[in-house]
N, C-alpha and C positions, 0 to 999 in steps of 0.2 A: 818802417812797418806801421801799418793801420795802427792806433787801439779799438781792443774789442768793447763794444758799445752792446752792454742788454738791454733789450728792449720792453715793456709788459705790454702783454697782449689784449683786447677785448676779447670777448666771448660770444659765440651762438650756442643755446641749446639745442640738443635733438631737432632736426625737421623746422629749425628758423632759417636755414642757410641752406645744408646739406641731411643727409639721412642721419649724419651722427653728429656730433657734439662738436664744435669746432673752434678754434682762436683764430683773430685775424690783426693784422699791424697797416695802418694807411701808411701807402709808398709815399706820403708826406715827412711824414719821421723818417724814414728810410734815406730818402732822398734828401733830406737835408742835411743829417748826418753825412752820409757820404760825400757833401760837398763839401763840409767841413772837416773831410782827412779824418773820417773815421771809419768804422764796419760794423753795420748795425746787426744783431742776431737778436730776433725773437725770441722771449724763454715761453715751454709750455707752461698747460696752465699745473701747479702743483705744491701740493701743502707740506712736503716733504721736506723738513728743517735740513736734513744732509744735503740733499739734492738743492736747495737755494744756498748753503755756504758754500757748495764747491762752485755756483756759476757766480757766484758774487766774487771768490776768491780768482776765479780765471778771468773775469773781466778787467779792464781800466777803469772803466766806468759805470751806471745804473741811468738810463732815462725812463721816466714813467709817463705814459700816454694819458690823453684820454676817453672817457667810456661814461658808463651809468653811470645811475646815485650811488655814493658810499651809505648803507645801510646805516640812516641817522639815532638808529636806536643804540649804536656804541658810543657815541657819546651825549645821546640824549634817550635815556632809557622810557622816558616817560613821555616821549614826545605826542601829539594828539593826532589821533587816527585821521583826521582831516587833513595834517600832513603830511601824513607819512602817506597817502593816498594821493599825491604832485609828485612823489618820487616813480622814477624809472629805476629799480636798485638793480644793481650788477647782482649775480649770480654769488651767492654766498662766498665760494671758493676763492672767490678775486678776491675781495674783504680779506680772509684770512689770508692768502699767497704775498700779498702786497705789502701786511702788515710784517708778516714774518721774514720778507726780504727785507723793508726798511730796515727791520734791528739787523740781520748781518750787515747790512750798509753803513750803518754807525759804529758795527763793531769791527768792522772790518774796515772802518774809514774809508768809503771811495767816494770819487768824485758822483752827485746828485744834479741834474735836471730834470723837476718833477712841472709836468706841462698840464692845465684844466683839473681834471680827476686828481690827476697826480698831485697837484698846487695842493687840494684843497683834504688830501690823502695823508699829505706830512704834516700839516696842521692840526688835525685829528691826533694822529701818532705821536704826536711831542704835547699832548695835551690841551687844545684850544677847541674850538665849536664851530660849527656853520650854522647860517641860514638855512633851513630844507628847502625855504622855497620864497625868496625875495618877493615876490609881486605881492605874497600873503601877508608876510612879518614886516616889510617895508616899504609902504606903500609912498613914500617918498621920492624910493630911486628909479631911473631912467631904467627906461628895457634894456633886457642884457642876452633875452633869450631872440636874439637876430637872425635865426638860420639863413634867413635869405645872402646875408652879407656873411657869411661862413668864409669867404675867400677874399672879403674887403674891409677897409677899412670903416666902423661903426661909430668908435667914439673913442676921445681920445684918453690920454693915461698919465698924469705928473709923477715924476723920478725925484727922489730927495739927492738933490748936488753933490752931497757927501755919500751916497750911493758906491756899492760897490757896481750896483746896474747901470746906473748911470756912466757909470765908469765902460763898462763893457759897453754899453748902446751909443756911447760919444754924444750925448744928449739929455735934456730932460724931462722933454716931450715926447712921448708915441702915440702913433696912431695904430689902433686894434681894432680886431674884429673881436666880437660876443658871443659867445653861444651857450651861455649858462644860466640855469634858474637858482641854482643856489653860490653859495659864495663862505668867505668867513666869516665869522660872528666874532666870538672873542681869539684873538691871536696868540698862538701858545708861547711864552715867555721867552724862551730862545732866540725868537724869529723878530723881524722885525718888517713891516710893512716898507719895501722899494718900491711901488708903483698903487697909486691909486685913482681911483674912475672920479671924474666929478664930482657923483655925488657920494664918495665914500668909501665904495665897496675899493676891497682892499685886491688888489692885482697883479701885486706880485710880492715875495718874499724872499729875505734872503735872513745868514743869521748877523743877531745882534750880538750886542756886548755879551750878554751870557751866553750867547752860544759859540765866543768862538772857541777852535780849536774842536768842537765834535766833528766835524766834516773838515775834509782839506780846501774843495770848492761847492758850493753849492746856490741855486737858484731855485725860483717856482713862479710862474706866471698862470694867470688863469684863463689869458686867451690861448689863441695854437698861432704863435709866430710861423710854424714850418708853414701857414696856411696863407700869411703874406712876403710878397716880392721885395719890400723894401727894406735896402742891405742891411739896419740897425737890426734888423729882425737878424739876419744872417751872422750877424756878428754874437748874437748868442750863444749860434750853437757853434763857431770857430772860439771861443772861450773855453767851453766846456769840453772842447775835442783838446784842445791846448790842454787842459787841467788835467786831460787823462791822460795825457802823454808824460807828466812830470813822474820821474821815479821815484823822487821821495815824498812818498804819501804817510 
């Protein structure tokens, strides 16, 4: 039997998409879940603390997509209006849905692959910072916002050997694609940086010495592997499907 895979959803408001309010999931995640022997189910969108412990507790697993800006005023209250004015922010409702599914995720122990948004979502949630907007605050590092290369390779990504990613990608080089203006800043204490860009920005996460044992498996990359063909990418998400299948979580 499959395990069941949640999905988080983007959002349209009212008359951006359709007449009314709507969620959408790219058949990227779909599709690559399911070729990694699993069955992906979109959750709607909802603030509802019951209604996310029961889909947390029926699932094997939690993948988190990605979307807009996480509203940088929850971890930087005072951030400056020139800022906060480079974000695209998700819709308030995703902020708090996301936040409040993380904690049953934790408390409920399941297996996490959080991808882009998501990457930079549990960072936040376990205490650490972003960037709002890399080309402002660091005017050092390479472009990251590539849309053009959305489905190719951009630039590549160093794996620390002793990596549990590394371990999973059988490598400790990738090649990724970019599509982000903002990124981490400080990295919340748990976590520990598995992948990072040339010049710095931090790409992916998994946890560290203090984190283990809060999660049974978990990952966060900041590019969208389901968006490239080459198999190391593919073996992520055959990890994660594997992780969800284990019954003693």
């Amino acid at each position: 039997m499959r395990p069941l895979i949640l999905i988080t959803p983007s959002t349209s408001p009212a008359g951006a998409e359709m007449a009314d309010h709507s969620t959408s999931v790219s058949s990227r995640y779909l599709d690559a879940v399911l070729a990694a022997g699993g069955l992906p189910v979109s959750l709607p969108l909802t603030t509802d603390r019951e209604v996310l412990a029961d889909a947390v507790a029926q699932a094997s697993g939690v993948l988190f997509s990605g979307g807009d800006d996480i509203d940088p005023r929850r971890y930087w209250p005072e951030v400056p209006e020139a800022l906060l004015a480079t974000c695209d922010l998700a819709e308030p409702a995703r902020d708090v849905m996301e936040l409040a599914l993380l904690a049953e995720i934790f408390r409920q122990r399941k297996p996490l692959l959080a991808i882009c948004r998501g990457h930079q979502l549990v960072n936040v949630f376990l205490g650490g910072t972003l960037y709002v907007d890399l080309p402002t605050q660091v005017a050092s590092v390479a472009a990251h916002n590539q849309m053009d290369l959305r489905n190719d390779v951009a630039h590549r990504v160093d794996l620390p050997a002793d990596s549990r990613f590394a371990a999973i990608s059988g490598t400790t080089t990738l090649g990724v694609n970019s599509t982000h203006h903002q990124a981490i800043h400080r990295l919340a204490s748990p976590l520990r940086a598995s992948a990072t860009a040339p010049d710095g920005v931090v790409e992916a996460s998994e946890l560290g010495s203090e984190g283990q044992g809060l999660l049974p498996w978990f990952q966060s990359v900041q590019y969208h592997p389901e968006r490239l063909a080459a198999p190391e990418h593919a073996r992520l998400f055959r990890a994660f499907v594997e992780a969800c299948r284990t019954p003693d979580r």
